[in-house]
Residue frames relative to the residue before (quaternion, step in Angstrom):
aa qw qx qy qz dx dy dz
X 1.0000 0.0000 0.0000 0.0000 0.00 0.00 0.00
X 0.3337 -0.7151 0.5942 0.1556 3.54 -1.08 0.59
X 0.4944 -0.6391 0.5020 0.3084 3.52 -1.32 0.66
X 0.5303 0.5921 -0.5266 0.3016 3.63 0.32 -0.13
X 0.2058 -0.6812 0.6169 0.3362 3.42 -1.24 -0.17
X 0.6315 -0.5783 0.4858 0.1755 2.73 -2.04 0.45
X 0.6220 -0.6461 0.2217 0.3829 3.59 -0.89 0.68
X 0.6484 0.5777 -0.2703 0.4157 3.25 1.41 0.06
X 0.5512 0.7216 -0.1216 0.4008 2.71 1.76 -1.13
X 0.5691 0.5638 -0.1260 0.5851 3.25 1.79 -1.89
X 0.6101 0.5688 -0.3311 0.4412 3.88 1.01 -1.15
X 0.6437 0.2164 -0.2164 0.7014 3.81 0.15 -1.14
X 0.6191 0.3637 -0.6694 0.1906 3.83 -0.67 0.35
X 0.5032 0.6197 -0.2659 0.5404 3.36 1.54 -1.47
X 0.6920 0.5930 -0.2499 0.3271 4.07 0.64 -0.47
X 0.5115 0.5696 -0.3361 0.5486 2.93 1.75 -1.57
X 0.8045 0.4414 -0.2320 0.3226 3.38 0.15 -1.97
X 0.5904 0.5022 -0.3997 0.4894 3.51 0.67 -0.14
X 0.6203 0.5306 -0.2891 0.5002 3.59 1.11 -0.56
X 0.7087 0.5208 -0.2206 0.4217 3.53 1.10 -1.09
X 0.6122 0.5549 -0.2377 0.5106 3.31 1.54 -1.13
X 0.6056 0.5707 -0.3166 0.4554 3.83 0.99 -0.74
X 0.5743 0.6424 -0.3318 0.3840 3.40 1.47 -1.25
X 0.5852 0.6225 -0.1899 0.4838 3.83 1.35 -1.29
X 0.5142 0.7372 -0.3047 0.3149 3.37 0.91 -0.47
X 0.5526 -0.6582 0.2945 0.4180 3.90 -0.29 1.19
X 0.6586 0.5771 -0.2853 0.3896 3.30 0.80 -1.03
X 0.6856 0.4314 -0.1835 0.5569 3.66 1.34 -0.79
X 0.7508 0.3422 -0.1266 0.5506 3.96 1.42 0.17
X 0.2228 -0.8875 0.3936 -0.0890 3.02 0.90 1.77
X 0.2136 0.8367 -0.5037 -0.0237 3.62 -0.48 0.09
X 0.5321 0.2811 -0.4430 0.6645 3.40 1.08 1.78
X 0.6242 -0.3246 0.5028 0.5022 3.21 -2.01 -0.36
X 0.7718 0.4446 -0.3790 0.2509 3.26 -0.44 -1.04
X 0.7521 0.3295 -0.3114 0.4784 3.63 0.86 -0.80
X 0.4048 0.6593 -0.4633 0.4323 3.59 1.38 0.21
X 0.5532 0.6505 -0.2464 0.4584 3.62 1.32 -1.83
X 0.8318 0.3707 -0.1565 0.3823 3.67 0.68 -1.24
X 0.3326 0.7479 -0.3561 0.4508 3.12 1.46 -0.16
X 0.8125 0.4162 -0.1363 0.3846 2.94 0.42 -2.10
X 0.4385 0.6206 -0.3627 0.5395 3.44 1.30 -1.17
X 0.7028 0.3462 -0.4293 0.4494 4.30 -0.48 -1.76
X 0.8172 0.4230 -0.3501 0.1754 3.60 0.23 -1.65
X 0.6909 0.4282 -0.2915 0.5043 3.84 1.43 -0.47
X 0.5060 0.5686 -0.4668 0.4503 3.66 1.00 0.16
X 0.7606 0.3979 -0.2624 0.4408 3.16 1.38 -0.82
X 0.5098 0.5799 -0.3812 0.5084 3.83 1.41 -0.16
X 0.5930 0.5521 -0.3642 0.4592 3.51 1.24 -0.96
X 0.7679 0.4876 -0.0955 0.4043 3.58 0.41 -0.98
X 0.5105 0.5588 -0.3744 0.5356 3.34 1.69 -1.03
X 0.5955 0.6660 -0.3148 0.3206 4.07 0.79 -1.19
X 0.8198 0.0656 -0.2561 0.5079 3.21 0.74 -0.55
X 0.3980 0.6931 -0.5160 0.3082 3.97 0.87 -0.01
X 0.6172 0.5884 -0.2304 0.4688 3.03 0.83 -2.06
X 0.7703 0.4334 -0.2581 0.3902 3.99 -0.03 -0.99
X 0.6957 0.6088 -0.1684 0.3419 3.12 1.35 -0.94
X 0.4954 0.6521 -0.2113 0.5336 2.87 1.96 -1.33
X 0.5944 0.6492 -0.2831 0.3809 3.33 0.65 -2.05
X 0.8740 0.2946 -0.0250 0.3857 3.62 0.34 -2.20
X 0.5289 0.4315 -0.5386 0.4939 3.30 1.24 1.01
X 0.6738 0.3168 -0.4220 0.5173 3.88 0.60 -0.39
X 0.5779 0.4284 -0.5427 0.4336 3.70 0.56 0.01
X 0.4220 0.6818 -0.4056 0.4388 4.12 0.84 -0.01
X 0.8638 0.3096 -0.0538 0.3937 2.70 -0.19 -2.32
X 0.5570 0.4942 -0.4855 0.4581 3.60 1.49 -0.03
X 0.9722 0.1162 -0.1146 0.1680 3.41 0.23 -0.97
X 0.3587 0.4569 -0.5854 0.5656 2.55 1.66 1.89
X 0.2734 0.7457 -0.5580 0.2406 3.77 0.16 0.76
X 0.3057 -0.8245 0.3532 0.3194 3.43 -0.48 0.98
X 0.6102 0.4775 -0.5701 0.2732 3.13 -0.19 1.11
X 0.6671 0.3648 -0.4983 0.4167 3.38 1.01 0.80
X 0.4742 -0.7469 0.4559 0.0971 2.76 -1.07 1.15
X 0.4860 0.6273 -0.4242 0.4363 3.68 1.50 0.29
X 0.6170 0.5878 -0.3730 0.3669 3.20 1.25 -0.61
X 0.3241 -0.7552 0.5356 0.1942 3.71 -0.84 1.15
X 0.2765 -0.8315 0.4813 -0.0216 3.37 -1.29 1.13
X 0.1709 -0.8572 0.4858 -0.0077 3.35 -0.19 1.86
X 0.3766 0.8315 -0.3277 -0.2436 3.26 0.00 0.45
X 0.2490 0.6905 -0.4296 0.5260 2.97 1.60 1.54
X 0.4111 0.7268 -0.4350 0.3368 3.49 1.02 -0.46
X 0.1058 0.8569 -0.5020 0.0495 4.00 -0.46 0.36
X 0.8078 -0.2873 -0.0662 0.5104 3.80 1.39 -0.52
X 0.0511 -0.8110 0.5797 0.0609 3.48 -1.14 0.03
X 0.4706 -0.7990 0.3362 0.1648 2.79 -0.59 1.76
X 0.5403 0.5895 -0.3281 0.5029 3.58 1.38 -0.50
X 0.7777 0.1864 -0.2623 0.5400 3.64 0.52 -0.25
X 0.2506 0.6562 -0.5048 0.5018 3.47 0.92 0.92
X 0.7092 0.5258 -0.1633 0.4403 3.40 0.51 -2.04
X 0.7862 0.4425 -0.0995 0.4198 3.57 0.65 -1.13
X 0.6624 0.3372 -0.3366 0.5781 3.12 1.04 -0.59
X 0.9218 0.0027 -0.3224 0.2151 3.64 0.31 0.13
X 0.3946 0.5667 -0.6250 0.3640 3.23 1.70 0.87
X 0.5958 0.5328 -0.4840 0.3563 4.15 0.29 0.20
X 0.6621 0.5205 -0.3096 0.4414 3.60 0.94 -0.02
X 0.4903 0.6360 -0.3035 0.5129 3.37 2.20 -0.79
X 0.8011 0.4462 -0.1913 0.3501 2.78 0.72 -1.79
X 0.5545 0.5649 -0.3028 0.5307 4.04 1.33 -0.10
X 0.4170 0.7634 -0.1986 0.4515 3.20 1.27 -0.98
X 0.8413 0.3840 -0.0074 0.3804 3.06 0.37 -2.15
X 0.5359 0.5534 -0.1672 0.6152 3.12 1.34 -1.43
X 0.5254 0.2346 -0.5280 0.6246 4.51 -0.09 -0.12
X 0.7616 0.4451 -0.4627 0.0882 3.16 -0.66 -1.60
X 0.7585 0.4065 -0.3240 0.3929 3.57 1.11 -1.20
X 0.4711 0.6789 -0.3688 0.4257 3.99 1.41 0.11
X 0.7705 0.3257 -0.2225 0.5007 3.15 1.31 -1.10
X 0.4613 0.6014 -0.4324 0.4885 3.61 1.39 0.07
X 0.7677 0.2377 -0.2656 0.5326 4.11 0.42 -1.07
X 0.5460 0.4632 -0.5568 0.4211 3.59 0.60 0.34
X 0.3106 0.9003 -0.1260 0.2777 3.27 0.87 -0.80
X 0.6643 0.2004 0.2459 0.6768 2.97 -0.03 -2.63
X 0.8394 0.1314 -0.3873 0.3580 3.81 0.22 0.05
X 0.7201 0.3142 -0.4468 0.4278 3.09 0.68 0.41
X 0.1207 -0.6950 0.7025 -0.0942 3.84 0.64 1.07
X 0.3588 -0.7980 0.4531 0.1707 3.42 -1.30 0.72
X 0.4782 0.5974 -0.2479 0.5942 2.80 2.29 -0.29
X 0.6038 0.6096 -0.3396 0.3854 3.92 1.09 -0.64
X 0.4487 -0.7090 0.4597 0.2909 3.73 -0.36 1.36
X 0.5346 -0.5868 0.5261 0.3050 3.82 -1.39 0.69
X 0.1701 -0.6546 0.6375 0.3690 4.05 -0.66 0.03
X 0.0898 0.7447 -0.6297 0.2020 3.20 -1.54 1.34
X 0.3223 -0.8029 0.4876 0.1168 3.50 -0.26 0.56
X 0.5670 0.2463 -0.4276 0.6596 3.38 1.56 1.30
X 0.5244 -0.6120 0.5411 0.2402 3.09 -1.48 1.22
X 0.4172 -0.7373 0.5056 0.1634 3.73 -1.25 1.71
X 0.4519 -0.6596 0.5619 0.2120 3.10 -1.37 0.98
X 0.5217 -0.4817 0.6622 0.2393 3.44 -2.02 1.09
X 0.2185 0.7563 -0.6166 -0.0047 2.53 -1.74 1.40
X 0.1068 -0.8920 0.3995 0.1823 3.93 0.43 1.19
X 0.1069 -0.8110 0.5742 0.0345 3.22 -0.85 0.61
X 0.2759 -0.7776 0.5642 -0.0296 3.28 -1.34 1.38
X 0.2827 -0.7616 0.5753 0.0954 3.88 -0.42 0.89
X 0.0602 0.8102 -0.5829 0.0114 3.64 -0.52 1.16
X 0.5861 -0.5642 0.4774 0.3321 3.32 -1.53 -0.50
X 0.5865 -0.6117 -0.5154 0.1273 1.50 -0.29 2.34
X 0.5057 0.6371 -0.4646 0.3499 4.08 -0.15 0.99
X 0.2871 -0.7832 0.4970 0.2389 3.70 -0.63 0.41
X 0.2861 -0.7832 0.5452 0.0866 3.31 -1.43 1.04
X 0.1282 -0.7445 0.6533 0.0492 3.92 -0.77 1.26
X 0.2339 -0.6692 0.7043 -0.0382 3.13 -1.44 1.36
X 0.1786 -0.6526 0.7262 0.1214 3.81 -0.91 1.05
X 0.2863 -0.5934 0.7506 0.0500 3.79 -0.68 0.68
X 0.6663 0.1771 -0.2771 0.6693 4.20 -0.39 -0.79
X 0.8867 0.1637 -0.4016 0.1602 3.63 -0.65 -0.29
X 0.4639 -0.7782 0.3104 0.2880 3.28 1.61 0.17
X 0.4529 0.5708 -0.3542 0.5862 3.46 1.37 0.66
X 0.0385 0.8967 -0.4378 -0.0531 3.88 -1.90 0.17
X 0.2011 0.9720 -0.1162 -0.0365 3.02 -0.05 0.81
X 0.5282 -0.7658 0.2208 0.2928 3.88 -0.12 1.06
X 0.8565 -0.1261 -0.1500 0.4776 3.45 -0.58 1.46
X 0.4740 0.3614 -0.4676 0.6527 3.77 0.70 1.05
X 0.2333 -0.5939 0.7699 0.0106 3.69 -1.24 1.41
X 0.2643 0.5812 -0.7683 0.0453 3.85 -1.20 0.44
X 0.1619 -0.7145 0.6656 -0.1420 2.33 -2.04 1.72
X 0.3070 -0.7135 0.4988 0.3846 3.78 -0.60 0.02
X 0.4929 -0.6852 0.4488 0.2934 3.50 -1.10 0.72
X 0.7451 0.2985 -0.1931 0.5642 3.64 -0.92 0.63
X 0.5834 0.5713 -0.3052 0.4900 3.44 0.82 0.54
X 0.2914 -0.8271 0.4151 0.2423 4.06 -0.07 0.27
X 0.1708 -0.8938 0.3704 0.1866 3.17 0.30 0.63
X 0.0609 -0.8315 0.5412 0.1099 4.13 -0.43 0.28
X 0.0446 -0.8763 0.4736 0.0766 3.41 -0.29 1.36
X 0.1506 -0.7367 0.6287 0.1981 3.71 -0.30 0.48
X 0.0721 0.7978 -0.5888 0.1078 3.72 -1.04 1.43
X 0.2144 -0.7032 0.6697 -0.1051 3.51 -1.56 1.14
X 0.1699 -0.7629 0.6237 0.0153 3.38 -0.99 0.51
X 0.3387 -0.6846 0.6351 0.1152 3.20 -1.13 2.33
X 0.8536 0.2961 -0.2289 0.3623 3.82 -0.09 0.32
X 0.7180 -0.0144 0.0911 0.6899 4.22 -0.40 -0.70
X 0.4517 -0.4489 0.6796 0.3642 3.48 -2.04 0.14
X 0.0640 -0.5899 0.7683 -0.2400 3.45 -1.48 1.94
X 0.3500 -0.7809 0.5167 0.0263 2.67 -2.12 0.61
X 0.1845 -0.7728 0.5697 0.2101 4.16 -0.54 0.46
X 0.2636 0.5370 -0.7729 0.2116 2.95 -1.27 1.47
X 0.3659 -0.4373 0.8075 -0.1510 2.00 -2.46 2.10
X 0.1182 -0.7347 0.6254 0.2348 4.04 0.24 1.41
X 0.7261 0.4236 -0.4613 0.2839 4.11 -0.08 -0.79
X 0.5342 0.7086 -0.3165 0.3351 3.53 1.35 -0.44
X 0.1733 -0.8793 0.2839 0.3410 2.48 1.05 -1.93
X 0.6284 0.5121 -0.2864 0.5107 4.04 -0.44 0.02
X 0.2393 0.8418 -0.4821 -0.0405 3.58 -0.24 0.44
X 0.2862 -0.8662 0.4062 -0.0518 3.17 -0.71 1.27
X 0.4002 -0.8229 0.2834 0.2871 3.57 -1.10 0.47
X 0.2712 -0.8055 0.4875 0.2001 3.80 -0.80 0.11
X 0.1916 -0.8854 0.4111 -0.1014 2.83 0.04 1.84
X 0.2316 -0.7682 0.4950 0.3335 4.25 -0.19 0.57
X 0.7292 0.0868 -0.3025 0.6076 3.49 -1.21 1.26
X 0.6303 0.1861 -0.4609 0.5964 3.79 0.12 0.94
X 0.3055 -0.5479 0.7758 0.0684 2.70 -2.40 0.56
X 0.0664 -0.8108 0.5814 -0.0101 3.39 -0.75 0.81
X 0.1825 -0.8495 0.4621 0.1777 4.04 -0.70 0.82
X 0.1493 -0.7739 0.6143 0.0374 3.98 -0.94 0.78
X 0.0946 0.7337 -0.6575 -0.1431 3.74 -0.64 0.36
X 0.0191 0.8259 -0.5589 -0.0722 2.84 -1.13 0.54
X 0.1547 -0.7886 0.5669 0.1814 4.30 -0.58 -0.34
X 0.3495 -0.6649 0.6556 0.0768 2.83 -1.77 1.26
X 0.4283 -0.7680 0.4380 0.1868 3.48 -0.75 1.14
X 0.6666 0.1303 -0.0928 0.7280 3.72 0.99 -1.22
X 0.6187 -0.3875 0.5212 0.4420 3.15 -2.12 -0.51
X 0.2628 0.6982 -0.6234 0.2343 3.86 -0.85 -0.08
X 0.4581 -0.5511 0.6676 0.2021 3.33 -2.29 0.64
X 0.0263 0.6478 -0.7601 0.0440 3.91 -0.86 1.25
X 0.5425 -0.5347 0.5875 0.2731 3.51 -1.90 0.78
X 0.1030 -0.5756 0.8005 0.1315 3.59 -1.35 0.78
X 0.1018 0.7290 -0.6769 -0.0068 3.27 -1.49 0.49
X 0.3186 -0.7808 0.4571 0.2827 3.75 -1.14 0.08
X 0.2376 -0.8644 0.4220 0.1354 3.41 -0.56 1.33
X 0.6619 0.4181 -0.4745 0.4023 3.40 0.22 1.09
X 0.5344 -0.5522 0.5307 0.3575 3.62 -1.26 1.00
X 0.1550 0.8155 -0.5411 0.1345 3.03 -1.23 1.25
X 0.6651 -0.3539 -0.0651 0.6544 3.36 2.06 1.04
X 0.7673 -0.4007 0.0682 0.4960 3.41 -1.34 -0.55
X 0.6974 0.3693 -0.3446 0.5084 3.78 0.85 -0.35
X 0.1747 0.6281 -0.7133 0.2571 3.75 0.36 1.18
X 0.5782 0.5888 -0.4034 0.3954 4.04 0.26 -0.50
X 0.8748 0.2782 -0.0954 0.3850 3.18 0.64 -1.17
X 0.3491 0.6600 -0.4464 0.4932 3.75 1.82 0.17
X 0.4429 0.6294 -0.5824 0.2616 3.34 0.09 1.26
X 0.0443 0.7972 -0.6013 -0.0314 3.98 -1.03 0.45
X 0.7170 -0.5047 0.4564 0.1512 2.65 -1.91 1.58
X 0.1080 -0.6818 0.7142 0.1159 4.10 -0.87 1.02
X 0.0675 -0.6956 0.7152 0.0068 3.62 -1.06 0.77
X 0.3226 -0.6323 0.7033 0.0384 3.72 -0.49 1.95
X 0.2452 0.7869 -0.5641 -0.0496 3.89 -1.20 0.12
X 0.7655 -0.4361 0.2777 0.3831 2.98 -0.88 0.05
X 0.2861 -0.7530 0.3457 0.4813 4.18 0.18 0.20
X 0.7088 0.5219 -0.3647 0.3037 3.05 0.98 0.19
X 0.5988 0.4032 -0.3319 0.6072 3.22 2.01 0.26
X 0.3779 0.5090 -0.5433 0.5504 3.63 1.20 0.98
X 0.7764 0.3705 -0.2417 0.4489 3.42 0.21 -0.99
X 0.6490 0.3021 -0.4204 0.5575 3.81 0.97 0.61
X 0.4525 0.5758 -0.4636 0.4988 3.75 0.96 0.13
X 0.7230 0.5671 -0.2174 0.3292 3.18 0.51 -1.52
X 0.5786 0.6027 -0.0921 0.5418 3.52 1.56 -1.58
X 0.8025 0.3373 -0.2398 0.4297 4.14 1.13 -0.68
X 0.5551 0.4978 -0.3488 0.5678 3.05 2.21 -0.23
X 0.5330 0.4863 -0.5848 0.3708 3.74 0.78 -0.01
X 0.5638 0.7431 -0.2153 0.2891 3.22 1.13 -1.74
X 0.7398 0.1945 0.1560 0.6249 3.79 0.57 -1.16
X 0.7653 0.2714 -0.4435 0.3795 3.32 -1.37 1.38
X 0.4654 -0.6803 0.3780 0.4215 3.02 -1.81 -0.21
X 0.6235 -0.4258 0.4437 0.4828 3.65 -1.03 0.32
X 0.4329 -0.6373 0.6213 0.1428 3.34 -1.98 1.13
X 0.1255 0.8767 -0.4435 0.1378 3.58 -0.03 1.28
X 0.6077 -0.6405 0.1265 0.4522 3.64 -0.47 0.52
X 0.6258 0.4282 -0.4991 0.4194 3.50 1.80 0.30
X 0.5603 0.5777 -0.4918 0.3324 3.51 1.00 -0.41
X 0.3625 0.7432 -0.4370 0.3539 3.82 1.72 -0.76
X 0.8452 0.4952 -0.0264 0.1995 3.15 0.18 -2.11
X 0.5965 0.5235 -0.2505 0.5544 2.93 2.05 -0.68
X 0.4799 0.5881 -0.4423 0.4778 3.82 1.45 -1.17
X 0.6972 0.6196 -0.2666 0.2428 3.70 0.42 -1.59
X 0.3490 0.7300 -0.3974 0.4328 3.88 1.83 -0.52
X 0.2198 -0.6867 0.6254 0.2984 3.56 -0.48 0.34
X 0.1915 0.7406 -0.6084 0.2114 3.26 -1.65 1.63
X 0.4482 -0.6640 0.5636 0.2014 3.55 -0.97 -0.22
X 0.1063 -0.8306 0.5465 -0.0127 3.51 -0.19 1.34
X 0.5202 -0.7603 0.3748 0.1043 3.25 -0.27 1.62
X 0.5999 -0.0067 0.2235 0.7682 3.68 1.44 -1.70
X 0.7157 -0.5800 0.3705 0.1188 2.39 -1.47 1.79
X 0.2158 -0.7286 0.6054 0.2368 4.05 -0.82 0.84
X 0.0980 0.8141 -0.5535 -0.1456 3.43 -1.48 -0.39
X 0.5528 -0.7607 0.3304 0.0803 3.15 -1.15 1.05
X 0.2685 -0.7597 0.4867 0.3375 4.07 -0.19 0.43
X 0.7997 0.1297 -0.1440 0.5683 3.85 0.98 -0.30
X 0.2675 -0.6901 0.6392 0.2087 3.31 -1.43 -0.32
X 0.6005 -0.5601 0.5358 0.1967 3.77 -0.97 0.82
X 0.1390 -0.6930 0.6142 0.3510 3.78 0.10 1.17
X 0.8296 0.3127 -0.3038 0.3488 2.92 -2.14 0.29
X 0.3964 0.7806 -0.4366 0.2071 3.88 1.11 -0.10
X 0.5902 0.5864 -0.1914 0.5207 3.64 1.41 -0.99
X 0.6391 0.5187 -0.3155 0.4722 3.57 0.99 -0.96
X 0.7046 0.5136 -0.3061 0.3820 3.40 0.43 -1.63
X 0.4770 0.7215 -0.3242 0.3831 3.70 1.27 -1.01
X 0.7592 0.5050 -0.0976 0.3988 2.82 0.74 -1.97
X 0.7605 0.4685 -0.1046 0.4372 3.11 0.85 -1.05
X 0.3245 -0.8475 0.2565 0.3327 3.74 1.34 -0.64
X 0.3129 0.7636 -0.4380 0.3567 2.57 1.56 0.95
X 0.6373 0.0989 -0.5001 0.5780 3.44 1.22 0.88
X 0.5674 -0.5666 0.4377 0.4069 2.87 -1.55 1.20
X 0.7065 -0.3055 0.5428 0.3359 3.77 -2.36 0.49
X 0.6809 -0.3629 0.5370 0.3409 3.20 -2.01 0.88
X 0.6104 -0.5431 0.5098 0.2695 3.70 -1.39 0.99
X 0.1964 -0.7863 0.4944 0.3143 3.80 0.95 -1.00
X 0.8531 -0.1988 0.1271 0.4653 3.62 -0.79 -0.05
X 0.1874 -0.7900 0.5453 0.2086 3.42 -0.75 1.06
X 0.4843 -0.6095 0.5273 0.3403 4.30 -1.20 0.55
X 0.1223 -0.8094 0.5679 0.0858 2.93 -0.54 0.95
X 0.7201 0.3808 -0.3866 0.4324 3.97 0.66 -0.08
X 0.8396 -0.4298 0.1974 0.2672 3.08 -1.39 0.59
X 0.8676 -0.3544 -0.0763 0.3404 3.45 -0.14 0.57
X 0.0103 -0.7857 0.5145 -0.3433 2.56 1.50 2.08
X 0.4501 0.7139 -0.3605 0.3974 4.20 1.04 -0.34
X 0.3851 -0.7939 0.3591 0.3040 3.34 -0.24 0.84
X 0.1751 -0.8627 0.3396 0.3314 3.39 -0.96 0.24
């Protein structure tokens, strides 16, 4: 035998790994309950569904072999027209699959409501969040600090974000977390969610929402609560305070490169958002000549 492989051989190897590499994939590397919960939900929606595909697949090349015209064993009806027995089967097995998602995606559903508190035997930290053009802003309300496209949280800790959008309808997703939700302007919407260990996961936002939608991603930093509560203590320490002019300037549509942060927060700053009592992000500025309306 020779070491080389064979062109097939090379095919399903290049498969496996493409199969193994998918396996790595946020959605498959939970790191809370809730994206654990959904896991379980993708992996039996897909066993549910694999049951009849897989058979189906199976009993059409087992067909098209052994009605092929050259065997002659194969018996030819062509009067043949129904039969109530394969009626039944062909379509009480789609009912019955049918039935079986629907009630998975019903108690997944009702228990994971995104609004439905986590059970935890530590009291969950406030976190408001604001969708801009094109970066995301996190307000700590208890810690009285803020900051723009870096999420820090403490591991082991539940976490309850309450979120609104100063500009288009956008979305927050944390895939290892899980639950993604919208951000709506003049609504507030609520997500809890929990980070199991300490660790860096990608936030990102999954709707198109102009040209720097690509790059409205932010860095989650899980830590320890006792290195949250000294994070928390160097962002009071150092910066400038989040106020309703520093607001207005964040609100410029741009792309923040590294991650700002704030030593205070404007009481009541999160409300006024909510409420539109500051005006929406300016949106796109004209840049040619007396293209500017008049």
């Amino acid at each position: 035998m020779h070491g080389r492989m064979t062109g097939p051989a090379r095919w399903l190897g290049a498969a496996a790994l493409l199969l193994l590499g998918g396996c790595q994939s946020a959605l498959l590397d939970p790191r809370g309950p809730v994206g654990r919960a959904e896991k379980i939900i993708l992996t039996n929606s897909v066993a549910i569904m694999l049951a009849i595909v897989v058979p189906t697949i199976i009993a059409t090349l087992a067909f098209a072999w052994w009605f092929r015209a050259s065997n002659k064993r194969a018996t030819y009806l062509p009067e043949w027209e129904f039969s109530g027995r394969i009626e039944l089967v062909v379509w009480s097995i789609p009912i019955m699959v049918i039935l079986l998602l629907g009630g998975v995606t019903w108690i997944s559903s009702r228990d994971l409501d995104p609004a439905r508190p986590l059970q935890s035997d530590h009291e969950p930290i406030d976190i408001q969040v604001v969708s801009l053009d094109w970066k995301w802003l996190f307000i700590y309300p208890q810690q009285g600090v803020a900051a723009v496209n870096e999420l820090v949280v403490p591991a082991g800790v539940p976490l309850h974000f309450t979120l609104t959008s100063a500009s288009v309808l956008n979305t927050f997703f944390v895939p290892q977390l899980g639950s993604m939700i919208y951000t709506m302007n003049g609504m507030a919407t609520e997500l809890h969610l929990h980070a199991d260990q300490p660790g860096d996961y990608l936030g990102l936002s999954a709707h198109f929402s102009g040209d720097g939608f690509s790059d409205m991603n932010f860095r989650v930093r899980a830590l320890a609560p006792a290195e949250f509560d000294a994070w928390a203590r160097s962002t009071r320490s150092a910066g400038k305070p989040l106020d309703s002019a520093n607001y207005a300037a964040l609100m410029r549509q741009s792309i923040e490169a590294t991650p700002l942060r704030y030593a205070a927060v404007e009481a009541g700053l999160f409300d006024r958002i909510v409420r539109q009592a500051l005006p929406p992000g300016p949106g796109p500025e004209l840049e040619h000549a007396g293209a500017k309306e008049k």
